[in-house]
C-alpha positions as CSV (number, residue, x, y, z in Angstrom):
1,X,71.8,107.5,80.1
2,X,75.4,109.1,80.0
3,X,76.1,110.5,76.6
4,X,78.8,108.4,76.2
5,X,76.7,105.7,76.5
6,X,74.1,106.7,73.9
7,X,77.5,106.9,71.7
8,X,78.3,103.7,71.9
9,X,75.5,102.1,71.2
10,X,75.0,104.3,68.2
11,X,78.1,103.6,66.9
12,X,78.2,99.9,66.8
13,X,74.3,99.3,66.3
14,X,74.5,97.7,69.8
15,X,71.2,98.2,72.2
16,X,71.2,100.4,75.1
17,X,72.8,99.1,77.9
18,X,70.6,98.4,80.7
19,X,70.1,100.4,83.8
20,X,71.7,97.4,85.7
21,X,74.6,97.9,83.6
22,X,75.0,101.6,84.0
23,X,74.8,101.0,87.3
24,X,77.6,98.7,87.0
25,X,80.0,100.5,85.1
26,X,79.3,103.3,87.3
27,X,79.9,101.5,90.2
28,X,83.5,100.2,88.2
29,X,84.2,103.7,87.3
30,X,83.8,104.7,91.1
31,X,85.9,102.5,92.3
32,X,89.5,103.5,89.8
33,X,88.8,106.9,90.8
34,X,89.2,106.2,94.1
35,X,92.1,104.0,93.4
36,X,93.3,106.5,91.2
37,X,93.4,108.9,94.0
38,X,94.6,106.8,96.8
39,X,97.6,106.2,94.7
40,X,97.7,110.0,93.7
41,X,98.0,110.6,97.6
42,X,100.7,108.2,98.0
43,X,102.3,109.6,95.1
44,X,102.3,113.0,96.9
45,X,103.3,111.6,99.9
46,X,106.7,110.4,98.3
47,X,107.8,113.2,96.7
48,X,106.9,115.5,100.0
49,X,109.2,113.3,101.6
50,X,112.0,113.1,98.6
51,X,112.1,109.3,98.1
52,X,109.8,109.4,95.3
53,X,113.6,108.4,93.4
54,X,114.3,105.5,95.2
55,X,110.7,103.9,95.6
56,X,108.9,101.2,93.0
57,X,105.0,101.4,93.3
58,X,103.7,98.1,92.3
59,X,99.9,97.4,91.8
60,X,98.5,93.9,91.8
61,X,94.7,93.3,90.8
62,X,93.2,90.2,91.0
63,X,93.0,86.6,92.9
């Protein structure tokens, strides 16, 4: 279990998560750091190019 982890359910008396549930969260965690860096690409991409001035990034999430 992450240290983190350990933390938190130290903290607020809470159980130890399960190992479905770390697997979960990392899974979750995973995928915003590959968001994160897709968009940190796109980011690079834009100011390579000089438009990052004149350009809106929007994200939508959901349904």
């Amino acid at each position: 279990m992450p240290v983190w982890e350990e933390h938190l359910a130290d903290s607020v008396g809470a159980p130890a998560p399960s190992a479905q549930t770390t697997a979960a969260r990392r899974a979750y965690f995973g995928m915003i750091s590959m968001i994160d860096e897709g968009i940190g690409r796109v980011v690079d991409a834009l100011e390579r190019t000089g438009v990052q001035g004149h350009t809106w990034i929007i994200l939508h999430f959901g349904g």
